[in-house]
Every structure is written in structure tokens, then in C-alpha cells.
C-alpha positions in Angstrom: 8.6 3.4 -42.0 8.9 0.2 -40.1 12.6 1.2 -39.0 11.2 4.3 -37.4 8.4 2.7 -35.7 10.2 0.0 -34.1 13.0 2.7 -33.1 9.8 4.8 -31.5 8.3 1.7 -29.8 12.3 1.1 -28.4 12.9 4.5 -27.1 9.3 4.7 -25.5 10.2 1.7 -23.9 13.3 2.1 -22.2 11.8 5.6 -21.3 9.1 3.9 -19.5 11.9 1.4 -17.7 14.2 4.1 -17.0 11.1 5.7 -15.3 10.2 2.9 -13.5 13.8 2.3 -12.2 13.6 5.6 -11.2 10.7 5.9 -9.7 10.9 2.4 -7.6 11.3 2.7 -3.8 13.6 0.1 -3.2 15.7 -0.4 -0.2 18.7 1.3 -1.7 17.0 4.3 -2.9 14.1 5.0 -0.1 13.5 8.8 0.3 15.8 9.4 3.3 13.4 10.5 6.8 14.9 13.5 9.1 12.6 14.1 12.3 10.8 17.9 12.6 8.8 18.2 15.8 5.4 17.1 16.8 5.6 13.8 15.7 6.3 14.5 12.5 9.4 13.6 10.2 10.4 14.7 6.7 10.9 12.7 3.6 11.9 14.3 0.2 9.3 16.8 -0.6 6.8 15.6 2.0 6.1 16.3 5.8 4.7 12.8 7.6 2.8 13.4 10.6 1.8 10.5 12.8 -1.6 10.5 14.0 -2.3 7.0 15.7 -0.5 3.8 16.8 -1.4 0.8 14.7 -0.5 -2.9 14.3 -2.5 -5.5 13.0 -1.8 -9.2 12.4 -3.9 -9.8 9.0 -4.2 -12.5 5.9 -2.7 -10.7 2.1 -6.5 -10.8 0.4 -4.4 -9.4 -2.6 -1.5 -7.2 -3.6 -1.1 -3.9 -6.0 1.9 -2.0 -7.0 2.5 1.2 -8.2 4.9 3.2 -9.8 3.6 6.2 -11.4 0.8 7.9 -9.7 1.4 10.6 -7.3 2.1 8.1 -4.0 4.2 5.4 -5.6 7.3 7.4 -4.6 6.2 7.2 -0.8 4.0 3.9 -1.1 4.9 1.8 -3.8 2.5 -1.2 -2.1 -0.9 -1.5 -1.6 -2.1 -4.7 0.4 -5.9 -5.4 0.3 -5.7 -7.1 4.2 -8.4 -9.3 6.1 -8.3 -10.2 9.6 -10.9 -12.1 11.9 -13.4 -13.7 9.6 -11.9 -12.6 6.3 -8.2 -14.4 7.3 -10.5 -17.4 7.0 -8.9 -18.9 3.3 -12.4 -21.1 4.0 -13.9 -17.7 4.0 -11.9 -15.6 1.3 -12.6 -18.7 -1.6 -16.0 -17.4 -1.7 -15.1 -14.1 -2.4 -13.7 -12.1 -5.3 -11.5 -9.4 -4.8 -9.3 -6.9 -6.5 -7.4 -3.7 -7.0 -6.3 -0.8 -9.0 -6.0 3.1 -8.9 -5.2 2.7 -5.0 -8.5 1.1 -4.0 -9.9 -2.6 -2.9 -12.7 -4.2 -4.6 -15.3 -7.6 -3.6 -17.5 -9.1 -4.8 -19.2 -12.9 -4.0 -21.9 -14.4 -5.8 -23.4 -15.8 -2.4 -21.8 -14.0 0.9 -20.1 -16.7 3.3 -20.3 -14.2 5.8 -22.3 -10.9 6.5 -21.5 -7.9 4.9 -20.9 -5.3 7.3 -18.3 -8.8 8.5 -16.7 -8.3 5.2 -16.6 -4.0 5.7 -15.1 -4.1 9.0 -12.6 -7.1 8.6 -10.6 -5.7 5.3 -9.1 -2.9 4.2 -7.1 -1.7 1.1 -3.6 -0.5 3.2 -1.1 1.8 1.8 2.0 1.1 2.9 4.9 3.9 3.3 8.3 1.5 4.4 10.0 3.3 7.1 13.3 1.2 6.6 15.4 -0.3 3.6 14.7 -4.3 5.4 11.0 -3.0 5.6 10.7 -2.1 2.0 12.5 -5.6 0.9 10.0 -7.6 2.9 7.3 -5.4 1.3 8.9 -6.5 -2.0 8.5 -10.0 -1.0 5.0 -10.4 0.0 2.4 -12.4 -1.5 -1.4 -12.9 -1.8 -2.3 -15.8 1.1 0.7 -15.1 3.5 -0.4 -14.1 6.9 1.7 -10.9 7.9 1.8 -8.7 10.9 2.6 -5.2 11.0 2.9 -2.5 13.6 3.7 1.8 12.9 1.8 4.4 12.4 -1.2 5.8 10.9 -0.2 9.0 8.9 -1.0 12.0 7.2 0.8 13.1 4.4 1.9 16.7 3.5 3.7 18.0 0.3 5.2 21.0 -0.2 3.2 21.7 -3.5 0.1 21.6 -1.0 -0.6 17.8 -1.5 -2.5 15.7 0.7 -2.9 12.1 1.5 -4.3 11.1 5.0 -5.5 7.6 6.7 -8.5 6.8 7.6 -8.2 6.3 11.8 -11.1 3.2 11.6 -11.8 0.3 10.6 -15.3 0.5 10.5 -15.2 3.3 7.5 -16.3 2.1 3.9 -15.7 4.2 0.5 -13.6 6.9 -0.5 -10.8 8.1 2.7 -11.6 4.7 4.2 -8.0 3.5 3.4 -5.0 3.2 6.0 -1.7 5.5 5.3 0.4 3.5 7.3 4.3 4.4 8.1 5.8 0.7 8.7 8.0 0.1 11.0 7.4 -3.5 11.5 6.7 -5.9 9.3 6.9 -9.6 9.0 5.9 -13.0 7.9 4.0 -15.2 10.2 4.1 -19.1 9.9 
């Protein structure tokens, strides 16, 4: 009885690895883009379409990655990202903050700054790498590191009828308040 559970709990678990491994965007397997028209592209099973511009030079509040739900294929990264005020670490000490199930979370027993400061200085950031040396830095980023990043906002279409589109503000709270963000840029500041 042992035998067999332990040979259950083994085959679950490479199934889960093997999933993951499969799964992963990494710089060697990254869906493969081909350009349509109208400013949008294709990758795998999805049409990208840009809808705005965006860069943005911001402090890593925190970092989630994903490899099973529906997006991890396309955006394995989420960044929870403060700028202005919330790049302040004097700031961001005061302040919890966390992620899961592709959204950003805060919380602060005494606000350091005002609220509304808080809404429209951070974001939760999906982050779709355009390139394999994109994806690699991706892989590489942590919590504190002040980053900038320049591409474009996105919607996302899949051929099953899926779809996942960026908020185009910063001033937006709640659900659809997240950036979809193909990047094409994407570095480490000193």
C-alpha cells in the first residue's frame, strides 16, 4: 500500500514537472510572432493587437509567476510596479503588498502617502516578452530592482474566442485595471 502510494505521489510529480517544463516560456521555446496587418501580429493560437505606446521606468513592488492558468503561455510574469511616490523604498516599507491569481494586493497599517497616490502610482503588469533576451531578463528580475520598460499595450485574441485586454490608464482601480503589455524593451537600471 505504501509502494503504490509513493509510486502515485512520483508519477504525479514528474507529471506536474513535465507540465511545467512544458508550459514555461523560456527564451528557447517562446511562442514564435508572425505580423498580420493592423498592427496586429500572431503568436501560437492567439492574435496580438497593439492598442497604445507605453514605457515606464518603475521600482519591482513584487513579482508572480505563473505557469498553469490560461496566460502563463503568453505571460509567464506578473510584476506588481510603482513609480513616482511608490518607487520611494522610504515609501514602499510602510506598505504590504502581494499577489496571486494575476492580481496586486496592499495593504498598510498607517498610509505614508494618500491613497488615491498609492492607486495611481502602481499597477499589477502582465508582461508578454516579445524577444528570447526579453524573456531572460524577465527571468532575472527581482522585487526592489528599479527597471524600465518600453512596448505596447495589447489586446489579446484566441482562436477559441478568448480574451485578455490592458487596461489603457493608470488611473483605473479593480478588475480590467491591469496592463497587457508586449515588451520589447526591458532593462535593469543602476
Amino acid at each position: 500500500m505504501l509502494i503504490r502510494r509513493l509510486i502515485l505521489l512520483t508519477a504525479s510529480l514528474l507529471g506536474l514537472w513535465m507540465l511545467w517544463v512544458i508550459l514555461l516560456p523560456t527564451p528557447s521555446n517562446l511562442p514564435a510572432s508572425t505580423s498580420v496587418s493592423n498592427g496586429s501580429w500572431r503568436v501560437a493560437e492567439y492574435t496580438v493587437s497593439a492598442l497604445q505606446s507605453f514605457q515606464l521606468e518603475a521600482r519591482i513592488l513584487a513579482r508572480e509567476d505563473y505557469y498553469l492558468d490560461r496566460g502563463a503561455k503568453l505571460s509567464p510574469t506578473d510584476l506588481a510596479l510603482g513609480w513616482g511616490p511608490m518607487a520611494d523604498p522610504e515609501v514602499v516599507r510602510h506598505i504590504s503588498i502581494s499577489q496571486r491569481n494575476r492580481w496586486y494586493f496592499w495593504r498598510a497599517e498607517q498610509l505614508p502617502i494618500a491613497r488615491r497616490q498609492i492607486e495611481t502610482h502602481s499597477a499589477n503588469m502582465h508582461l508578454i516578452p516579445a524577444t528570447p533576451e526579453v524573456a531572460k531578463t524577465l527571468a532575472q528580475l527581482k522585487e526592489g530592482q528599479q527597471i524600465r520598460l518600453a512596448g505596447q499595450l495589447v489586446r489579446v485574441d484566441g482562436d477559441d474566442g478568448y480574451r485578455w485586454v490592458s487596461s489603457l490608464s493608470r488611473e483605473d482601480t479593480g478588475d480590467g485595471a491591469c496592463e497587457l503589455i508586449w515588451v520589447e524593451q526591458l532593462a535593469v537600471l543602476p
